[in-house]
N, C-alpha and C positions, 0 to 999 in steps of 0.2 A: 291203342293205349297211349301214342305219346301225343295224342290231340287233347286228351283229358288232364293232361299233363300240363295243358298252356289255356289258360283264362281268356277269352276278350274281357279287354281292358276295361272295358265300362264296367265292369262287377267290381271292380275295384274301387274302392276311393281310395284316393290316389293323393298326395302330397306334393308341391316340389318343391325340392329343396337344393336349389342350382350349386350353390358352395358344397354340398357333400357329398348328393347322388349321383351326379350327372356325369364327373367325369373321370372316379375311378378305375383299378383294374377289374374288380368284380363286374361293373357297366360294361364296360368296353367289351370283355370276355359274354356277357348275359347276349348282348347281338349278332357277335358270332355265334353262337348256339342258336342261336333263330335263323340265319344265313344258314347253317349245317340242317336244321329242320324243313326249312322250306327244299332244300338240296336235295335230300333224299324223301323227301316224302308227298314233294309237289303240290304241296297246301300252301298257296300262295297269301293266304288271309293278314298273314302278318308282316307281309316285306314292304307294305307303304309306310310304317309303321319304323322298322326297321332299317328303312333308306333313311328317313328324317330323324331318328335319333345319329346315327352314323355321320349325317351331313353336321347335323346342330353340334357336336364337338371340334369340329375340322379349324375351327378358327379362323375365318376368312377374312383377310386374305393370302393368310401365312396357310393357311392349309395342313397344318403339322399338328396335329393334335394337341396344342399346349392353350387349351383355354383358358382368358380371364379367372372365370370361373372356378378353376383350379389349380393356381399357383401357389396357391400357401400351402399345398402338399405334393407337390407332384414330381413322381419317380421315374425314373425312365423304362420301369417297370408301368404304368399307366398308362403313359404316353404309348409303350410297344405293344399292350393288349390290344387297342382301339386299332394300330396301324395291321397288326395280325389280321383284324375280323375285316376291316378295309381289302386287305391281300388276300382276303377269302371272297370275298364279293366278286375279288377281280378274277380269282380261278375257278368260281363256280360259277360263272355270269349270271350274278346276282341283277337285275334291273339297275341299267345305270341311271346315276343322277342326271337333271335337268345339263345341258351343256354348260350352262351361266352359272354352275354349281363343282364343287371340288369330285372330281373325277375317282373314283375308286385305288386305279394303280399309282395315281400322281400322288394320294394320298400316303399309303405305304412307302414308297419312295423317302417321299418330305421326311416322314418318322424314321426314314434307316438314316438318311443323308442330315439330319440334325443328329440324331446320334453317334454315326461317324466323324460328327466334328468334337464332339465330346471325351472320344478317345484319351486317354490320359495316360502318358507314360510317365509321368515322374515320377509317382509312385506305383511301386508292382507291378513294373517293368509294362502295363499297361492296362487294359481294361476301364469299363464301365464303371462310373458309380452308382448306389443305388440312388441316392438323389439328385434332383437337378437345382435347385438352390440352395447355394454356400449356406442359409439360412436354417435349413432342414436338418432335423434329425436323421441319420445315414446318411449325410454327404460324406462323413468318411470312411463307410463301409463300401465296399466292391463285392457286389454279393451277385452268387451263379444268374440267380432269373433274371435280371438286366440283363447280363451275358447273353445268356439262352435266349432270349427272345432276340436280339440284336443279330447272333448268328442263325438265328431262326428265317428273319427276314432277310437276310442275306442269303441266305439258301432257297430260298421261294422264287426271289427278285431275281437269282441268276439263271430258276430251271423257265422263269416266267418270260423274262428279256433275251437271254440268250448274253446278258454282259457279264462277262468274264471278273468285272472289279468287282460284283457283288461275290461270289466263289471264291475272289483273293481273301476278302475282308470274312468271307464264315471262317477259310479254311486259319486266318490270323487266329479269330478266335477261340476257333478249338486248341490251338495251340496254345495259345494262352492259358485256356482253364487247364490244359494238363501241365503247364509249365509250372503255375503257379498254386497247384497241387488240389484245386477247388475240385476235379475228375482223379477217382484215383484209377490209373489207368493196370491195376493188377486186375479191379473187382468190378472197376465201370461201378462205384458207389459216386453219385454227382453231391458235393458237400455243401453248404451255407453260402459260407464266403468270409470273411476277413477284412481289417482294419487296414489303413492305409497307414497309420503311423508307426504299424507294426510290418511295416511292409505287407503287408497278406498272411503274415507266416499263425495268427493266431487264428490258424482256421476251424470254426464251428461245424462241428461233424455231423449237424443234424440235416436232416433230409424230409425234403419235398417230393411228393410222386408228381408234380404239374410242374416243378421243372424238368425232372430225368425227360418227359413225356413230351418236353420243346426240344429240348437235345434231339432224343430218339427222330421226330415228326422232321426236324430239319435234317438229321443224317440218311434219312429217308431222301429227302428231296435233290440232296446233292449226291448219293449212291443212282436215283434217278438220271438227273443232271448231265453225270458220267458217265453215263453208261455203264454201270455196275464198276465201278472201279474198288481193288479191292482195299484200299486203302479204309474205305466210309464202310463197305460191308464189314470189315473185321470190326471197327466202333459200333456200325448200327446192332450187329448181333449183342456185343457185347454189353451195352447199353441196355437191350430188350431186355437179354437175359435175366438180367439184372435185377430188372425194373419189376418183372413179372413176379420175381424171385421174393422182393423186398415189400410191392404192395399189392399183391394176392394171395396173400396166405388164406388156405383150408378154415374154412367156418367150423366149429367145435360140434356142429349138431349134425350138418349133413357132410361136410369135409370137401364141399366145393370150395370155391375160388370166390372171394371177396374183395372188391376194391377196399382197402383200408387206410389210411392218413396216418402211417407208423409212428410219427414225432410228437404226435397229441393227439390222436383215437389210441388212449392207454383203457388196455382191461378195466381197470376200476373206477376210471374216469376219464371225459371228455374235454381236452385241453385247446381244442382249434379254436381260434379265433375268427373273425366274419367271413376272411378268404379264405382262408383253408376248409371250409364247411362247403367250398364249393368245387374243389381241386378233383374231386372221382370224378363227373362230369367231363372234366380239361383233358384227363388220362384215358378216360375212353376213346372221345373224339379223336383223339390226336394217333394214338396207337391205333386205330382203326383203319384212321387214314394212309397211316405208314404203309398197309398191306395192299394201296394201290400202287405207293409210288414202288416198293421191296416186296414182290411178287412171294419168294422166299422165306419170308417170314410169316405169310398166310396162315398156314397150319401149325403155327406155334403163338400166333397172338390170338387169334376169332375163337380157341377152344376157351382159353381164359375167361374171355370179353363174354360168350357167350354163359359161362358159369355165374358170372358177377353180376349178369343179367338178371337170372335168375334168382341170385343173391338178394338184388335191390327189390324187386316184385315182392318179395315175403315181409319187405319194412312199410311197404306199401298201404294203405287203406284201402276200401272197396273205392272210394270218391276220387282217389287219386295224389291223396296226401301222404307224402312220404317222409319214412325218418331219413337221420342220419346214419346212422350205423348197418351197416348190410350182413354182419355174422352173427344177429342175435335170433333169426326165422322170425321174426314178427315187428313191427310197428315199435318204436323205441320212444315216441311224444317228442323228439327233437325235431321240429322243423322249420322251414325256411327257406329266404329268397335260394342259398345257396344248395340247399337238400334239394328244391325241386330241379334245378341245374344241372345237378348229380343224375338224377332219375331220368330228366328226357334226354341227358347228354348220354347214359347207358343203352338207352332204347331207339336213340339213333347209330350209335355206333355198333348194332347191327344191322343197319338197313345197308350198308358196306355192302353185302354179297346179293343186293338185291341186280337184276340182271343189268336192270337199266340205270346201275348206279356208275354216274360218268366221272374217270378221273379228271384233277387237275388239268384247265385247261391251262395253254402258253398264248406269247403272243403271235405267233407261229400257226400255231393250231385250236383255231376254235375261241380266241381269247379277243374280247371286245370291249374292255374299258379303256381308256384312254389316258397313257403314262406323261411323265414329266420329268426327262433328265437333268435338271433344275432346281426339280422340288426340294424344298430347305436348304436351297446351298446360300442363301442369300445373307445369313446371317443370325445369328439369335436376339438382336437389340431391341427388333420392334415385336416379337414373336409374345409380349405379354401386355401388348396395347387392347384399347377398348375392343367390345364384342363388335361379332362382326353386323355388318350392314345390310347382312342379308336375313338376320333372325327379326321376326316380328315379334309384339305382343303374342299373338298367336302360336310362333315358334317354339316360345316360354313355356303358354301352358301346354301345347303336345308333348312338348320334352318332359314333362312331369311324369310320362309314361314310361321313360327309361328306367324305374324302379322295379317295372311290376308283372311282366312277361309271361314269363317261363314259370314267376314262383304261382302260374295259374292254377292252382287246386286247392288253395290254403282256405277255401270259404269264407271267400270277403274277406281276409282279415288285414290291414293295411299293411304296406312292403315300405321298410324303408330300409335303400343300399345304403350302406355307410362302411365305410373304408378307414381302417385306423392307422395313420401313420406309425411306422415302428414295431407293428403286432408279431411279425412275423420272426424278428430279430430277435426283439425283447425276446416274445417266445422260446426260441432257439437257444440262447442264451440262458433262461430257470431253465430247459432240460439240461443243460450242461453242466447245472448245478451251481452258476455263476449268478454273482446279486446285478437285478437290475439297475441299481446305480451305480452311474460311474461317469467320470467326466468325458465329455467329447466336444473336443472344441473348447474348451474354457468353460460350459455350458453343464450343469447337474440334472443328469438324465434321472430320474427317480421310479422306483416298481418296486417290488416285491411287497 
């Protein structure tokens, strides 16, 4: 089922549109989910495919994921999905690129070590922003998923390298997000995030299951890492817990376990915006993979995963088009790039228990792309200079395919990824019951 799940491309027609598709966080995440596909399922059809989208963002010769292409929005939430699916490549020994081409691990690297330079303590006493130009709307928010993916990759980098600064710099930032109250550390509920002229203290209580599921998937790697130390077992449990607790709730018809999007998959209506329609997907994957790196957790995550499994098959068509919604037993007419994301990202996150399904490799053991302790440290001046000299014409229109993948079963109907600056916030924000205008920066944000 999850080959029916994924389109060749040529049934597509296909668009591109370099300024909006190309270098999002919904893109960046759509390739890892093809990396995690070919992983467990040894169908190689799609990773020439999936090298050359993955290269064609890397920015060469800054190698740091901050394309031309996408600077008039770009979050360090964008930038850290693309370095993610990069850090996946490099622990699943994804096919490495040409030598003459940015190397898989050098590439995550570049994306933690520019964002480690970004670190910001003047306000709230530290953290990430979520944007990376003064210019942007959310530069002055400090919101969890920057965070979380930032210690994300720090926890990967340290169980992958064996260097000890990428485990200083997770374990900073776990601190942080409890310090500055973004993790509540009674319930392990992971919150929004906060203003910076508020010092952080006006924190939005709403919640995402695709960040608890970064947290979880990194405190996984660094409970690995440790050697089970209990420090990360007591957070990883309490996280899972949590997590499991908040978006699996029982389906009203059969009383299984549902992935659900709690801040806007509301009973009588459907509030997610383009990313979040793709977030169950990000929650499988990522909790699935937890149960190689936290053995312990097996028999309390895979029963879930495998109910919601089930869940998702019933929104299903016979053709392989799927809704969104997983607790209504039937097909809901919601679908999309990010529904089908959802679907084969469920249907791989059982392939987990399959015999030959290999964990995380290191560079120790098993691990063959080629690192760069270097990568990004050089500066961010020239990091938004012309494209690189290595994309052709040609490059161009392949890249047009980085739209259209995974949302393989929509029958023909054209894919356009598009990423909205602000969606997520805004959002968060009318659930709080607060207006979306308001000034930031001198500047009139306007919604509602």
């Amino acid at each position: 089922m999850a080959r029916s799940l994924v389109k060749p491309p040529v049934s597509f027609p296909v668009r591109l549109q370099e300024d909006h598709t190309t270098g999002g966080k919904q893109a960046g995440a759509l390739w890892g989910t093809m990396v995690d596909y070919w992983h467990y399922t040894h169908d190689a059809i799609y990773n020439d495919v999936t090298q050359r989208a993955l290269i064609f963002q890397a920015n060469y010769p800054h190698n740091d994921y901050m394309p031309p292409n996408w600077t008039a929005s770009l979050g360090n939430d964008d930038q850290g999905f693309w370095g993610m699916s990069a850090m996946l490549a490099a622990e699943t020994t994804f096919k490495n690129p040409p030598l003459d081409q940015p190397q898989w691990l050098a590439l995550a690297q570049a994306v933690f070590h520019t964002q480690a330079s970004r670190w910001d303590t003047e306000y709230c006493n530290g953290g990430l922003r979520w944007q990376i130009p003064l210019s942007n709307n959310g530069y002055n928010y400090k919101n969890s998923i920057a965070n979380a993916i930032f210690f994300n990759l720090g926890a990967r980098l340290a169980r992958y390298t064996g260097d000890k600064t990428y485990a200083n710099w997770a374990s900073t930032v776990w601190n942080w997000m409890e310090g500055v109250g973004y993790i509540d550390t009674a319930n392990y509920n992971v919150y929004d995030g906060g203003h910076v002229e508020l010092n952080c203290t006006d924190i939005n209580r709403a919640q995402f299951s695709y960040t608890a599921a970064i947290f979880i998937q990194g405190c996984g790697f660094l409970y690995n890492y440790t050697n089970g130390e209990q420090f990360w077992r007591d957070r990883l449990q309490g996280l899972t817990n949590r997590t499991l607790t908040n978006f699996f709730p029982a389906t009203p018809q059969t009383g299984r376990a549902a992935a659900t999007e709690l801040s806007c998959e509301l009973e009588d209506k459907n509030q997610c915006t383009t990313d979040m329609l793709s977030f169950k997907g990000y929650l499988h994957r990522w909790l699935s993979q937890t149960t190689q790196m936290a053995p312990f957790l097996h028999d309390v995550i895979m029963p879930i995963l495998k109910q919601s499994a089930q869940s998702m098959a019933e929104s299903c068509l016979p053709d392989g088009t799927c809704g969104f919604r997983w607790n209504r037993g039937a097909y809901d007419g919601d679908t999309g790039a990010g529904q089908q994301m959802n679907a084969l990202g469920a249907l791989v996150s059982l392939l987990v228990d399959q015999p030959d399904a290999k964990q995380a490799v290191t560079e120790q053991h098993g691990g063959t792309s080629s690192g760069d302790p270097n990568a990004g440290r050089s500066g961010e001046g020239g990091e938004w200079e012309g494209e690189s000299k290595l994309i052709t014409k040609g490059d161009r229109i392949g890249a047009g395919i980085v739209t259209f993948v995974v949302v393989g079963s929509m029958l023909g109907m054209m894919i356009w990824m598009s990423v909205t600056t602000g969606e997520e916030e805004e959002y968060a924000r009318a659930a709080m019951g607060q207006s979306k205008k308001e000034v930031v920066k001198g500047k009139e944000r306007e919604g509602t």
